[in-house]
N, C-alpha and C positions, 0 to 999 in steps of 0.2 A: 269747174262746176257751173261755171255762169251760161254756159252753153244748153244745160239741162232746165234754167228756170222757163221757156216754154212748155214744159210738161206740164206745172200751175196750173191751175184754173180755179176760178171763182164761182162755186155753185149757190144755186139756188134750195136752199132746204126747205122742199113745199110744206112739210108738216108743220115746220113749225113757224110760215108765214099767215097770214093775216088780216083782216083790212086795216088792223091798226098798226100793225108791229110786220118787218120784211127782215128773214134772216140768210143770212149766204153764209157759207163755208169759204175760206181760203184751204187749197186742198195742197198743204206744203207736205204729203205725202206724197205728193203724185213726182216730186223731185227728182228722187233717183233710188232702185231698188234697196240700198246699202246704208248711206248718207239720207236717211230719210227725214224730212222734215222741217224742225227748226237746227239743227242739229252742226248742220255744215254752217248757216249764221251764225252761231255760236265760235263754231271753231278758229273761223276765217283770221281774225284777227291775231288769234296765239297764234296758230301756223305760219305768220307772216312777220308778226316778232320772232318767234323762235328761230324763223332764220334767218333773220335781219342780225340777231346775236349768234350767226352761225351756230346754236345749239346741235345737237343730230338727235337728241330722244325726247318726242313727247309724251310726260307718265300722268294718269290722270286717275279717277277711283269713279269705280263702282261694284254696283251688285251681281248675283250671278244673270241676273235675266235687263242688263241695262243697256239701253238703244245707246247712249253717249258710248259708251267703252266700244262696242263695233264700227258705229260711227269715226270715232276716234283711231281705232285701228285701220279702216280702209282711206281715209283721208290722207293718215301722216304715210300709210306706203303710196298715194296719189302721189306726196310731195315731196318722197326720196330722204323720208325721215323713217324712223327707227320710234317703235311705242312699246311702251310699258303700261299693264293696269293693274293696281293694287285694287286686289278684290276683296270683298267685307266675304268673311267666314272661312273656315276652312277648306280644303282642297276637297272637292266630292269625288269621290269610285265612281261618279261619270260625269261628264261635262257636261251643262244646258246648251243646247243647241247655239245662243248665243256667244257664250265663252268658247264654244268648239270654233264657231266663223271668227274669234278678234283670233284666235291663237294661227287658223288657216291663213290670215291676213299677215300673219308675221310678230304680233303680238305677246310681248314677254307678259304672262302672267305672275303675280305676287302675291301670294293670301295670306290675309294677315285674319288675327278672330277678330269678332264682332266689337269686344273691348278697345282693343288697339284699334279699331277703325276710329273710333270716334275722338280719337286725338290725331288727326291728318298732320297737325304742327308739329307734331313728336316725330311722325313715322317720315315727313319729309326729313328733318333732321337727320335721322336714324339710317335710311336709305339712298339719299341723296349722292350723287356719281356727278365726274366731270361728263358737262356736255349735256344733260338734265335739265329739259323745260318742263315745271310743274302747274298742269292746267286745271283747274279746281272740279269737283266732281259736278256735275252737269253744267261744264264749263262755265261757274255761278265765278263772277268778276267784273270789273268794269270791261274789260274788251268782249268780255262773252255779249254782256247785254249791248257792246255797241255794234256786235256785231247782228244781236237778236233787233234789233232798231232795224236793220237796215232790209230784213223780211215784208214789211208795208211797203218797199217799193217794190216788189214783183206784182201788184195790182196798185189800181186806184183807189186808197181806202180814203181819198176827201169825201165822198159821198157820204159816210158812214157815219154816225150820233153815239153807236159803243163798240168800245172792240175789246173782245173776250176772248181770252185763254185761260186754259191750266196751269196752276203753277206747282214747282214742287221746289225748285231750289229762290224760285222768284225772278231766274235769269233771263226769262222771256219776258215776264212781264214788266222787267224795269226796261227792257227792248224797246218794246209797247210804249209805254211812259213817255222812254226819250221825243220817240217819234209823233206821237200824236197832237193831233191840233190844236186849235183852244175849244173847238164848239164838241169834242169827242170827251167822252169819260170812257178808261179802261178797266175791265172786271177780270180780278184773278177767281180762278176756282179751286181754290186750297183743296189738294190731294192728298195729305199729311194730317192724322187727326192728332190735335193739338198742337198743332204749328202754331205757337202763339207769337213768336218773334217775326214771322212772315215780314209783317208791314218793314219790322225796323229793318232784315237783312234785305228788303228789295231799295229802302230809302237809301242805304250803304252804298247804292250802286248809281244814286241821281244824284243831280246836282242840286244847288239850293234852289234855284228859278225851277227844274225841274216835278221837286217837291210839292208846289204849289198847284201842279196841275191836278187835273177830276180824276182820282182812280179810285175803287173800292175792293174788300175782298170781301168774300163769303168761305166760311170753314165749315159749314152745316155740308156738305154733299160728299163727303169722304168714303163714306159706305163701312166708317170702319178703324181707317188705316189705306196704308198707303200700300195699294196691288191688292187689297180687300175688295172681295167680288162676289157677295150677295148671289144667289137666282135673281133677283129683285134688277141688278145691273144688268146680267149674262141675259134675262129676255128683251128689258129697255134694250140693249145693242142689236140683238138678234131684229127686232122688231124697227130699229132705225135701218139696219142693211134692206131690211127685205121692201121700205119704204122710198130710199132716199137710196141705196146704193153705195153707202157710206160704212166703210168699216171703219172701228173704234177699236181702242185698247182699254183692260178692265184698270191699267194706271191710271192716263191719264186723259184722254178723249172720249172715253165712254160716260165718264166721272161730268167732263165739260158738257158733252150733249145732254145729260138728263139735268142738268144744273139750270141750263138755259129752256129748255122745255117748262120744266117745272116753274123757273121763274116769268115766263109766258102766260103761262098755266091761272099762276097769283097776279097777273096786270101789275107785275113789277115794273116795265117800261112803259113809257109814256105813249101815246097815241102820235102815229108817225117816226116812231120809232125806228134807224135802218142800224140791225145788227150784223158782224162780222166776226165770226168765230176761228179761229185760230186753230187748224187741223194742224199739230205741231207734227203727226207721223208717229212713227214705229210703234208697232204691231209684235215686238220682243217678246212681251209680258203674256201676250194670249199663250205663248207656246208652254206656259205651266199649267193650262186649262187639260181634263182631260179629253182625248178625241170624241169630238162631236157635239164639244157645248156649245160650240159657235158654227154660225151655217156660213161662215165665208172662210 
């Protein structure tokens, strides 16, 4: 995949610069059509354990519409491994376009209900096979976020005062954390309404010297819930593409852009200000929209 990180590029988002405040996009979309994102960061690290302990199957969870579970499925056939995704809910009378691409990838699907999801500790137990590397659901762990750290070096973010992303498991932004400076503070945009453990499952994944670095969250821009999509998001997106050229998802980058607009908007940062938003990728979730609420 390292061959792909010239696709990257670092834009300019005129809307929402400024004479006080300068914001760019990191476009970790632009990576690769499949592996989009933050995604394969994330991965890197299980992938390279899992066959360090000669494993052969990486099984991991998500939902019907989740960028991780395809990610996950076209990586581990990359590296001549063998994947399993245990999906939250029953089997549907028809596939999301998502679940149809991990299963074309080679992907053993598992659906468990919505109940038994939320004990993952049970259902590894319950499921678990020889040769089984179990990678946590939006590969949230310490190798995931060390492998989400290691996304700031595909540009030069010294220049930068914040660096912003979405969070939804925390796995990027403890990423984030690891890698950032001392003169940087990083901002999650909790996508989950009522994620109140947020702070403590991202601290789970830092170190003690870690801890003590600038990070803050905000839970106010959720819309809802998590893949809750308002008109109110669907024309903020619409109206960022047709500006900026920037497509979003109504999870979690669409969520991110009006977060940081809006906080522009209130002179929440300081004058001189240079922001770096964190385009973490996959565009999965738009495919539950119906045709034509989106112009890209």
């Amino acid at each position: 995949m390292q061959e792909a990180f010239k696709n990257i590029i670092t834009q300019k988002i005129a809307g929402f610069s400024n004479i006080a405040v300068q914001a760019d996009v990191l476009r970790l979309d632009l990576l690769h059509p499949v592996v989009s994102g933050n995604k394969w960061f994330k991965l890197r690290y299980y992938l390279q354990d899992a066959i360090r302990q000669q494993k052969t199957t990486i099984v991991s969870f998500g939902g019907a519409y989740s960028n991780h579970i395809v990610a996950t499925a076209y990586a581990c056939k990359n590296a001549g491994l063998h994947s399993v995704g245990i999906i939250r809910g029953e089997a549907p009378a028809i596939r999301s376009h998502t679940l149809q691409a991990a299963t074309d990838l080679g992907m053993e699907l598992i659906f468990v209900s919505r109940e038994a999801y939320r004990n993952k500790t049970l259902l590894q137990q319950e499921l678990d096979r020889t040769g089984w590397y179990w990678v946590g659901e939006g590969g949230y762990g310490i190798p995931g976020a060390q492998g989400a750290a290691t996304l700031l070096g595909t540009t030069d973010f010294s220049i930068y005062s914040h660096i912003i992303c979405a969070t939804g498991t925390g796995t990027m932004m403890a990423g984030c954390i690891k890698a950032c400076l001392p003169h940087q503070q990083v901002i999650g945009i909790s996508v989950l309404k009522g994620h109140d453990l947020l702070q403590q499952e991202v601290e789970a994944l830092l170190t003690n010297t870690e801890r003590k670095k600038n990070y803050h969250f905000f839970h106010q821009y959720h819309f809802g819930g998590y893949a809750k999509h308002p008109q109110e998001l669907i024309e903020f997106m619409n109206e960022l593409y047709r500006q900026e050229q920037i497509p979003t998802d109504i999870v979690y980058t669409g969520k991110l852009f009006f977060a940081v607009s809006d906080l522009i908007r209130k002179d929440f940062f300081s004058a001189g200000s240079r922001l770096l938003l964190i385009h973490s990728g996959g565009l999965q979730g738009n495919l539950s929209l119906p045709e034509g609420s989106l112009i890209y």
